[in-house]
Each structure stands twice: as C-alpha cells, then as structure tokens.
MMTF fields as JSON, N, C-alpha, C and O atoms, coordinates in Angstrom:
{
  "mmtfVersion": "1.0.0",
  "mmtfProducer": "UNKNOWN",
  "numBonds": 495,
  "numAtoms": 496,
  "numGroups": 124,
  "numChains": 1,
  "numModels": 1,
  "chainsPerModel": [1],
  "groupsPerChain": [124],
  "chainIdList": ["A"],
  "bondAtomList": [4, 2, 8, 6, 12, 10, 16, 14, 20, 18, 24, 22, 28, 26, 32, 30, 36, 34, 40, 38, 44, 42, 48, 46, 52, 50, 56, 54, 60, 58, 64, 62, 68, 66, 72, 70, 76, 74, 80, 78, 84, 82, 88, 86, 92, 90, 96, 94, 100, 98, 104, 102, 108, 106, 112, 110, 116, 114, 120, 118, 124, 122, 128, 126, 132, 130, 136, 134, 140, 138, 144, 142, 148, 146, 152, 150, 156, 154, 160, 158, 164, 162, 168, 166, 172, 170, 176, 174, 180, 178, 184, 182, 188, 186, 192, 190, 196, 194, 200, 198, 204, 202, 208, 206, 212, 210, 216, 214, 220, 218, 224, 222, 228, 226, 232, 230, 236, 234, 240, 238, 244, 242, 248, 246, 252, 250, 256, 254, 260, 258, 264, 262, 268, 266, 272, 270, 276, 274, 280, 278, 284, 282, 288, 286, 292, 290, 296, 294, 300, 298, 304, 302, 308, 306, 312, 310, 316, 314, 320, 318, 324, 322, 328, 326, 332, 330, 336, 334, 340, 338, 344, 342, 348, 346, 352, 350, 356, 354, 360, 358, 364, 362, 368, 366, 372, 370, 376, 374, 380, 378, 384, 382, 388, 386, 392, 390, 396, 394, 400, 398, 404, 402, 408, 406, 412, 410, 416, 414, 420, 418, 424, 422, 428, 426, 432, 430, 436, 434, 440, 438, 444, 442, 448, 446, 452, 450, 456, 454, 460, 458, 464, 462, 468, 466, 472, 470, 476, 474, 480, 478, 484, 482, 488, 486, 492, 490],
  "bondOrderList": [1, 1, 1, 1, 1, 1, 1, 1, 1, 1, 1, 1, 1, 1, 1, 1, 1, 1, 1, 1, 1, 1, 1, 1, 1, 1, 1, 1, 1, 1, 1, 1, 1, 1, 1, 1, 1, 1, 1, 1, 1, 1, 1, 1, 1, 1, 1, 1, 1, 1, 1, 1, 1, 1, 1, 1, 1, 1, 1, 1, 1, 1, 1, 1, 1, 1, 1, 1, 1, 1, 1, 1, 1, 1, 1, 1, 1, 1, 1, 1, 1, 1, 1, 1, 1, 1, 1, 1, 1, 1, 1, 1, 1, 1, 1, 1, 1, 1, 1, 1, 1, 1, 1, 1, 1, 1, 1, 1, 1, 1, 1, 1, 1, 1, 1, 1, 1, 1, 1, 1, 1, 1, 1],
  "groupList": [{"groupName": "UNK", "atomNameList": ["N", "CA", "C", "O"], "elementList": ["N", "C", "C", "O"], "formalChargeList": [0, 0, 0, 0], "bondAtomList": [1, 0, 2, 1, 3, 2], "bondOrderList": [1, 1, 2], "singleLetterCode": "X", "chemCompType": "L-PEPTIDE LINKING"}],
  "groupTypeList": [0, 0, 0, 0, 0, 0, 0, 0, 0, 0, 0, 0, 0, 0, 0, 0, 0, 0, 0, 0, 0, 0, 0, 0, 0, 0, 0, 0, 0, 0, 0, 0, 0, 0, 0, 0, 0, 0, 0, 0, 0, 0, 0, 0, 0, 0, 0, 0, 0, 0, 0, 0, 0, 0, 0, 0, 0, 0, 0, 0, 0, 0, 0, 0, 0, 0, 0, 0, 0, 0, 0, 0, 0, 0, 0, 0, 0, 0, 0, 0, 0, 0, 0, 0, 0, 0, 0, 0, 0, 0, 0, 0, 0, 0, 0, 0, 0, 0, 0, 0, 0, 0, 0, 0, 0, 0, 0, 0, 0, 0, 0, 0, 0, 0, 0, 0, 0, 0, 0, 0, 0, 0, 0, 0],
  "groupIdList": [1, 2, 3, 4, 5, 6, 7, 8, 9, 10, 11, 12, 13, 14, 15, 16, 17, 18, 19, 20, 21, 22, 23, 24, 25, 26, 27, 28, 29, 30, 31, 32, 33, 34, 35, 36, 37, 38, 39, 40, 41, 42, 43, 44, 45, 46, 47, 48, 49, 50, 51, 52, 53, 54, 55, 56, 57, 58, 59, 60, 61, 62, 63, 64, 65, 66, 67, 68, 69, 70, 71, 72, 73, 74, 75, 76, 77, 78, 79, 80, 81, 82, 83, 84, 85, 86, 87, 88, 89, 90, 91, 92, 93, 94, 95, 96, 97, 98, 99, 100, 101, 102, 103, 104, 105, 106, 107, 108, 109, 110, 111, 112, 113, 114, 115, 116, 117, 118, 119, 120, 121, 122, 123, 124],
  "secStructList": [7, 7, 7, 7, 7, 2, 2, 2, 2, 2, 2, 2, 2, 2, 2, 2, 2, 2, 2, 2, 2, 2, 2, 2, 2, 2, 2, 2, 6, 2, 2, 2, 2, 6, 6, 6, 6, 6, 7, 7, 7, 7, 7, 2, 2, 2, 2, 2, 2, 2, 2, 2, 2, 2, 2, 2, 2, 2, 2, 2, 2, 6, 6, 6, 6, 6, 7, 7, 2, 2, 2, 2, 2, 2, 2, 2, 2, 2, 2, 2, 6, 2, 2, 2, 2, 2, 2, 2, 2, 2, 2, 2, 2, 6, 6, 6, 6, 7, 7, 4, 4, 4, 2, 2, 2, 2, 2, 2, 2, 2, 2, 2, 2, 2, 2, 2, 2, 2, 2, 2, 2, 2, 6, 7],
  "xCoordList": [39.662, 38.831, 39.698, 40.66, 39.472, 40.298, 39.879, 38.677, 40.85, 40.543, 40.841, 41.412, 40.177, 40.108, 41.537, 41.693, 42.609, 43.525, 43.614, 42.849, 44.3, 43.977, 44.364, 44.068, 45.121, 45.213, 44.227, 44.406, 43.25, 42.158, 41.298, 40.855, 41.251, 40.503, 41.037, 40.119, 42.054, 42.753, 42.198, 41.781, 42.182, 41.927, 40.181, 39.751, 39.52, 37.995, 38.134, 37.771, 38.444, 38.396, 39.256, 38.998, 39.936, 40.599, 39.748, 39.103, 39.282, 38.206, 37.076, 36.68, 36.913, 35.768, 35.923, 35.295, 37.104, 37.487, 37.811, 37.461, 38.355, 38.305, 37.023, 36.649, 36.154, 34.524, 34.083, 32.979, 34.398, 33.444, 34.079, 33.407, 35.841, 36.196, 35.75, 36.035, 35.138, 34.263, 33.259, 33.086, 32.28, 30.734, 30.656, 30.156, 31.035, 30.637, 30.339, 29.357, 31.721, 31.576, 30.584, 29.827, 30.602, 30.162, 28.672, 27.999, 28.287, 26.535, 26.322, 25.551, 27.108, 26.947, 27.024, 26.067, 27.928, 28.306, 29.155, 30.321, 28.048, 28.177, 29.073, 30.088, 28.737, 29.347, 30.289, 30.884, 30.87, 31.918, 32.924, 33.95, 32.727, 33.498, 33.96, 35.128, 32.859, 33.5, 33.984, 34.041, 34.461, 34.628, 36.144, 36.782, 36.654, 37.895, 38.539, 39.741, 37.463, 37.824, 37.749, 38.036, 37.282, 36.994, 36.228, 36.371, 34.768, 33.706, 33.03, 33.033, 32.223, 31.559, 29.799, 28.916, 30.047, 28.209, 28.276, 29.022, 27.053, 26.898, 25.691, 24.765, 25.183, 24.331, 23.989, 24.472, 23.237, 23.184, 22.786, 23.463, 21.613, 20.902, 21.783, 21.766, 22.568, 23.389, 24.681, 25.538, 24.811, 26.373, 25.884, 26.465, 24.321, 23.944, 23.757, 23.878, 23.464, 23.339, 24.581, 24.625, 25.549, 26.96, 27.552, 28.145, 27.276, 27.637, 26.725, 27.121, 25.638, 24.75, 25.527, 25.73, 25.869, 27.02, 27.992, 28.199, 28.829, 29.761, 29.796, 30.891, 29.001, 27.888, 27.903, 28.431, 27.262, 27.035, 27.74, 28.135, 28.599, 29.846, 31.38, 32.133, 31.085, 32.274, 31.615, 32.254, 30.096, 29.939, 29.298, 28.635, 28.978, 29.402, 31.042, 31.337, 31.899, 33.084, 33.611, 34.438, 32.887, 33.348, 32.201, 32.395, 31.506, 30.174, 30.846, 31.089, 31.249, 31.183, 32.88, 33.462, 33.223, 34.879, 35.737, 36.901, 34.228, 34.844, 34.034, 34.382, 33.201, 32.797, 33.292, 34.498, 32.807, 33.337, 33.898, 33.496, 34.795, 35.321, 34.203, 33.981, 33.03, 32.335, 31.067, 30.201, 31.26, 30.802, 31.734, 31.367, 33.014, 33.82, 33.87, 33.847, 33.961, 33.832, 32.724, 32.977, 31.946, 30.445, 30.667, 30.234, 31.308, 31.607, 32.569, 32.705, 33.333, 34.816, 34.217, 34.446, 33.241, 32.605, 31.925, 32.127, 31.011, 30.839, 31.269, 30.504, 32.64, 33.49, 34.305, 34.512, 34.497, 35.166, 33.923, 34.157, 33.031, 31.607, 31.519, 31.383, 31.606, 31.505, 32.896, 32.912, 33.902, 34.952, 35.244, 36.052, 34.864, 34.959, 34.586, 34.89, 33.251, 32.138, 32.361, 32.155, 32.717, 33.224, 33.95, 33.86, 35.265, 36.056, 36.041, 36.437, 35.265, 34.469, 33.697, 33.501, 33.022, 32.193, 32.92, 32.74, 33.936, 34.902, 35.618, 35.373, 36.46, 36.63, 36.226, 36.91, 35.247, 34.346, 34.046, 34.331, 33.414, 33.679, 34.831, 34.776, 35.972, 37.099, 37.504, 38.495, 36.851, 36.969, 36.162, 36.646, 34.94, 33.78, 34.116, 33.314, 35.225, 35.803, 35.691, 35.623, 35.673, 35.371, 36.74, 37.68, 37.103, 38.009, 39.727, 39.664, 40.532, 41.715, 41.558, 41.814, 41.243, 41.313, 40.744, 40.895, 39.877, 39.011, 39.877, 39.712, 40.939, 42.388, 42.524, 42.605, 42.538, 43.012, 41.615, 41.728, 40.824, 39.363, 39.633, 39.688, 39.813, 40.049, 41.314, 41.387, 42.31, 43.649, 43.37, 43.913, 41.931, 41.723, 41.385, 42.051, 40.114, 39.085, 39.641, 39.237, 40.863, 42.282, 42.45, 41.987, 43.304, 43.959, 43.3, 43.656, 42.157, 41.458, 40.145, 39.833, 39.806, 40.052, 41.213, 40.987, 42.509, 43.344, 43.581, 44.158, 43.187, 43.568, 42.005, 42.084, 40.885, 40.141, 40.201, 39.908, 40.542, 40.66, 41.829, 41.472, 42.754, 44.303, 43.308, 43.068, 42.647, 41.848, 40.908, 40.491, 40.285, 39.311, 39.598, 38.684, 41.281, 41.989, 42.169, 41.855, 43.001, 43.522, 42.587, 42.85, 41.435, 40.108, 39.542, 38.796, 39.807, 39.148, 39.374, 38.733],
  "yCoordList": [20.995, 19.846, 18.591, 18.527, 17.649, 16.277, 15.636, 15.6, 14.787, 13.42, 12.278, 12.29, 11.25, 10.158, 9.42, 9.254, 8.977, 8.478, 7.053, 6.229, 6.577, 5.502, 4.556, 3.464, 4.664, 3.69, 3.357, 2.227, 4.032, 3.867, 2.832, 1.706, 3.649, 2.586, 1.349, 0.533, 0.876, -0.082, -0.821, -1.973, -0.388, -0.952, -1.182, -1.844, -0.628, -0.645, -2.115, -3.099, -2.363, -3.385, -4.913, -6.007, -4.786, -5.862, -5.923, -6.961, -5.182, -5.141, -6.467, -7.582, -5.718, -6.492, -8.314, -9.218, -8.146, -9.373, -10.779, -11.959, -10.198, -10.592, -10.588, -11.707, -9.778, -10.177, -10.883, -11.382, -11.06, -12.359, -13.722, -14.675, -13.824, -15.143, -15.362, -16.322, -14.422, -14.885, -15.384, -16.602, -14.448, -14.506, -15.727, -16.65, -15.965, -17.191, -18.822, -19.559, -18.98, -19.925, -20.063, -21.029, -19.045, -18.661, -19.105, -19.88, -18.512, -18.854, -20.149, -20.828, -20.653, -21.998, -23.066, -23.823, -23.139, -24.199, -23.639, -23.728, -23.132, -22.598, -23.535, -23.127, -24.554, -25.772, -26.147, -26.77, -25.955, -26.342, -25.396, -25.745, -23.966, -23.163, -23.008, -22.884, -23.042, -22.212, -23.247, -22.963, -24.969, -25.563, -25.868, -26.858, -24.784, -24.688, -23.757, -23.556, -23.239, -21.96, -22.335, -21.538, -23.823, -24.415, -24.651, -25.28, -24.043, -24.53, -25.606, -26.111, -25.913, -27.141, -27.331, -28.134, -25.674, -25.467, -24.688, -23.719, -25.024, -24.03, -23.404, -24.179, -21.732, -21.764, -21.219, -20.111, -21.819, -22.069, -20.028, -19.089, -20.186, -19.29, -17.426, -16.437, -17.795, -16.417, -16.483, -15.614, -17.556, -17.472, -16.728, -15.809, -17.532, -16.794, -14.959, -14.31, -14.468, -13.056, -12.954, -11.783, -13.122, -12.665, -12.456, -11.467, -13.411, -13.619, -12.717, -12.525, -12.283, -11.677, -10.08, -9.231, -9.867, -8.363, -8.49, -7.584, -9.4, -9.141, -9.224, -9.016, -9.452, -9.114, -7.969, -7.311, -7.547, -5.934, -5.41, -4.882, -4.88, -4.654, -4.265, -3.371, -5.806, -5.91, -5.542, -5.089, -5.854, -5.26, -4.032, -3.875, -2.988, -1.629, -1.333, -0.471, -2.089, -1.622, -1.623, -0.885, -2.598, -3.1, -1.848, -1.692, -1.317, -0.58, 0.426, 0.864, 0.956, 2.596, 2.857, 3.941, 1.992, 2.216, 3.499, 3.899, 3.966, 4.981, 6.447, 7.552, 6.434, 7.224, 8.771, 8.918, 9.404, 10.351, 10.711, 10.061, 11.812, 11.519, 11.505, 10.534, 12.877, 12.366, 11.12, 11.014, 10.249, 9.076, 8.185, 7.291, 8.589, 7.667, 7.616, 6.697, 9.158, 9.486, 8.712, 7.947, 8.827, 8.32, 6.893, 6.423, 6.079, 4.379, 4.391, 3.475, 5.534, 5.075, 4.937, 4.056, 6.126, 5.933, 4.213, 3.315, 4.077, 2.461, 1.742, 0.86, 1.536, 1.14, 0.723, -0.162, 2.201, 1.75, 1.872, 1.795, 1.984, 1.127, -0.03, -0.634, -0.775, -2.124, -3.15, -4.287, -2.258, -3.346, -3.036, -3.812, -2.292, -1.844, -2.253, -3.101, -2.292, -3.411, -4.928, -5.73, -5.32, -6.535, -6.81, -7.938, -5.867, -6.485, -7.243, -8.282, -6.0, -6.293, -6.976, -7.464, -7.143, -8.964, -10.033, -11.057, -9.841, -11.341, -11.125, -11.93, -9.988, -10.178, -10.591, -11.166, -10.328, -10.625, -12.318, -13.208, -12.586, -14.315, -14.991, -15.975, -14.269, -15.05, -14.968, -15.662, -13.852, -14.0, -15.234, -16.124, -15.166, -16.455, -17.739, -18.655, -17.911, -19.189, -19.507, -20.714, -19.04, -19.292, -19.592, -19.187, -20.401, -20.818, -19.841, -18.666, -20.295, -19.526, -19.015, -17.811, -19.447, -19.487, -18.229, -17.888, -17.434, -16.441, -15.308, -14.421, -15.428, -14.204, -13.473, -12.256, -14.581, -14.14, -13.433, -12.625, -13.777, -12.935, -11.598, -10.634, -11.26, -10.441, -9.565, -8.359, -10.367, -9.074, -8.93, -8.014, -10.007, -8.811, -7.99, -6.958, -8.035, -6.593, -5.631, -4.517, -5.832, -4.398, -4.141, -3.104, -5.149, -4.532, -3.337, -2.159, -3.954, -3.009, -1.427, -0.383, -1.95, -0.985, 0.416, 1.614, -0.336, 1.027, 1.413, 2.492, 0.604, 1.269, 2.425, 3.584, 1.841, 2.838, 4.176, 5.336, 3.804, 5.317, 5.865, 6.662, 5.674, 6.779, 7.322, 8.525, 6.613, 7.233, 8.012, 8.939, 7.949, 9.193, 9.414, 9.448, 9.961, 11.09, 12.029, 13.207, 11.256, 11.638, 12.808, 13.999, 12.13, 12.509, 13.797, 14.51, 14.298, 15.219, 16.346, 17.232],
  "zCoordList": [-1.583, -1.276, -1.2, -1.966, -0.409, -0.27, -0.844, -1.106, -1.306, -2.576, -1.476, -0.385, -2.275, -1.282, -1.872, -3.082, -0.815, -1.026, -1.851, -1.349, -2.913, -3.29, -2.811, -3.295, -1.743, -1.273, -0.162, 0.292, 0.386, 0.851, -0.059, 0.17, -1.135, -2.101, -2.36, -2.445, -2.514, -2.389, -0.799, -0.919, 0.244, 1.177, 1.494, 2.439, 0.7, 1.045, 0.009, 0.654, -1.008, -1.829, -1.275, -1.778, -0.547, 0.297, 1.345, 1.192, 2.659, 3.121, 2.269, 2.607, 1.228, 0.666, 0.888, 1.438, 0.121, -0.363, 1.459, 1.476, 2.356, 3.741, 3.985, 4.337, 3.948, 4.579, 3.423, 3.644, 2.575, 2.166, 1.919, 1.523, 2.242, 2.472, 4.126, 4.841, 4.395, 6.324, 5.785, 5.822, 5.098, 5.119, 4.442, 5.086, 3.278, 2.551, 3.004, 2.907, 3.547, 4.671, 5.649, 5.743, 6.4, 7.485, 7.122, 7.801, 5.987, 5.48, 5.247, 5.925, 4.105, 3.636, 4.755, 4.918, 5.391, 6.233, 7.881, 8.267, 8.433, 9.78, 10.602, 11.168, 10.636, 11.787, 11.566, 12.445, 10.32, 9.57, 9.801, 10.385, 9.327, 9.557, 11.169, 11.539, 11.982, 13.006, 14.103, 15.3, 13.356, 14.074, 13.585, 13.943, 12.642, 12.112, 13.259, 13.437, 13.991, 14.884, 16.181, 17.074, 16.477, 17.929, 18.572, 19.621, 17.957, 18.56, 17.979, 16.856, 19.446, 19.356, 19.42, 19.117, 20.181, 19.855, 19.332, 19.472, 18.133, 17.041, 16.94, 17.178, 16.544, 16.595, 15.062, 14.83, 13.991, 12.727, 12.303, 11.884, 12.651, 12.607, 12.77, 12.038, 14.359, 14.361, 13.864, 14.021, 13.246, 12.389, 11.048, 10.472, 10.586, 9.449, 9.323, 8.285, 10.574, 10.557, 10.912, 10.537, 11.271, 11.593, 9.963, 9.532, 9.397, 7.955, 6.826, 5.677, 7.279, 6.493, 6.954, 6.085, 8.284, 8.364, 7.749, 6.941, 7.803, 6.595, 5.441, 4.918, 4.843, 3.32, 3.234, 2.338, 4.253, 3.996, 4.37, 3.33, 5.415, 5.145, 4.206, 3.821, 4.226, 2.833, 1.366, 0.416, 1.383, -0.282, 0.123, -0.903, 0.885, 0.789, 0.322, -0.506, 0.916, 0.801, -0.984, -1.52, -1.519, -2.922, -3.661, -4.866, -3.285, -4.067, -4.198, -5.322, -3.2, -2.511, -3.109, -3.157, -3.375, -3.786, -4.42, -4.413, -5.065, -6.441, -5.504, -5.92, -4.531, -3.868, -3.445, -3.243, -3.367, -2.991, -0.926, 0.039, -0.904, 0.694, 1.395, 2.119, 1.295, 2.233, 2.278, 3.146, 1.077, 1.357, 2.22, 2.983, 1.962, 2.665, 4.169, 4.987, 4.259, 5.819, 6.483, 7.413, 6.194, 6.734, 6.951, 8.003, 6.078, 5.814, 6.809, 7.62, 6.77, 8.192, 9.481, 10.309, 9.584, 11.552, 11.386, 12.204, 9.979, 10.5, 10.096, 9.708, 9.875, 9.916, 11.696, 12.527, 11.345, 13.577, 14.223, 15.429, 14.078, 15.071, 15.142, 16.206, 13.551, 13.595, 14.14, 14.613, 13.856, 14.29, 15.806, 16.317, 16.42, 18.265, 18.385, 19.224, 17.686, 18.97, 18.656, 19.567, 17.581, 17.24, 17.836, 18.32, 18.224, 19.482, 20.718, 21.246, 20.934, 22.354, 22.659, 23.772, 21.508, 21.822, 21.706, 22.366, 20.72, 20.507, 22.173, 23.071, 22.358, 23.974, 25.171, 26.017, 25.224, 26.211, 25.836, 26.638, 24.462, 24.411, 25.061, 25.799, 24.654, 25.138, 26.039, 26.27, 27.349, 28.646, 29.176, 29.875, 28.772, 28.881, 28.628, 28.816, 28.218, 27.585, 26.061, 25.827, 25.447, 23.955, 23.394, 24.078, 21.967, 22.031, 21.501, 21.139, 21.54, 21.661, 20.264, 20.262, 19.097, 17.89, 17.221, 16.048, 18.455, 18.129, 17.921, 17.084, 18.865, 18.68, 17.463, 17.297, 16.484, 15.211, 14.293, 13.372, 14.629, 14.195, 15.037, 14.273, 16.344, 16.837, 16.59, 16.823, 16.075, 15.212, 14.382, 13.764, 13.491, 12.087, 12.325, 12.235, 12.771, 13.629, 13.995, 13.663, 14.883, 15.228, 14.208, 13.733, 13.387, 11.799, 11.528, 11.576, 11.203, 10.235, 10.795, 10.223, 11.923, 12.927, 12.848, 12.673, 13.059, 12.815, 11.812, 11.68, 10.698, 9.075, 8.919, 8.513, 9.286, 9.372, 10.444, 10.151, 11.414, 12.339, 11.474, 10.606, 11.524, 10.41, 9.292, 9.396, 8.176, 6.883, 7.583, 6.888, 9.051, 9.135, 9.757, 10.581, 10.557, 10.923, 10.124, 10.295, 8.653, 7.285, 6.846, 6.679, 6.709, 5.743, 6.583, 5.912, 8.179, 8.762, 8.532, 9.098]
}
C-alpha cells in the first residue's frame, strides 16, 4: 500500500498557507488588493467568491493534511482542476487586456499545478 509522501504533506500545508495570504486580503479589502495587481475596476462581490475558493481550497489543504492517499488522490484531481482552469481564465484575462501583474498569479497556479500533477503521478 502507498504512504503519502511527506513531503506532499509538507506541500498541502504551504498550499494552505499561499491561499490564504490571497483569500484574506482578497475578502477584507478587494479594491485594495487587486489594485496592488493593476486593476482599476473592481468587482467587490466576485473578488469575494474568488476569495471564498481559496478558503476552501487552501483549508481543505490544512484539514486533510494527515489524510490518507486515497483522500489525497481525490484532493490532487481538484487540485489540477482548479489550478487549469485558473490558468486559463487568468490567460484568457490577459489576452483581453488585464493587467501585466496577473503573470505572477498565473506562475503560482503553474507552480503548483505541477507539484500536484508529479504527487498524482507518484500516488498512481
């Protein structure tokens, strides 16, 4: 039977800790944050559900820590569901014109993207 690598666990708990230096901000003070990022129209409301996913997200990631593989497995597909399609919407923004600043939201999303596809290569 496979054990879940600890350094997986190590990475579901950093995970954590990155989605909620997003979410926090992101909730409290929408206009604020994402005008650190370049925008100028804000929309209050879908920054708050953008921020309410990485809540959940990141505190699955902090819950589920001690979990077993095939809890983990299950967390990895949404895991690379959520950060693909995250891509691809931040992409597509930044074809639309959205500002340059979004890049770096978008190499986290890769980052961690490929740290999750390798753990549920690993884990298969």
């Amino acid at each position: 039977m496979k054990q879940v690598p600890s350094s997986l666990r190590t990475w579901f708990t950093i995970h954590f800790v990155v989605d909620y230096l997003f979410a926090i901000p992101l909730f409290i003070a929408p206009a604020w944050f994402l005008s650190l990022f370049g925008f100028t129209v804000i929309d209050p409301v879908t920054a708050r559900l953008v921020a309410a996913a990485l809540f959940a997200v990141g505190g699955i990631s902090l819950l589920s820590r001690n979990e077993s593989v095939d809890a983990y497995k299950a967390l990895l597909k949404l895991k690379i569901i959520w950060s693909v399609s995250a891509i691809a919407g931040l992409l597509v923004s930044l074809w639309q014109g959205a500002p340059k600043q979004l890049w770096l939201v978008v190499l986290i999303f890769a980052l961690f993207c490929g740290i999750w596809s390798y753990y549920f290569l690993k884990l298969r």
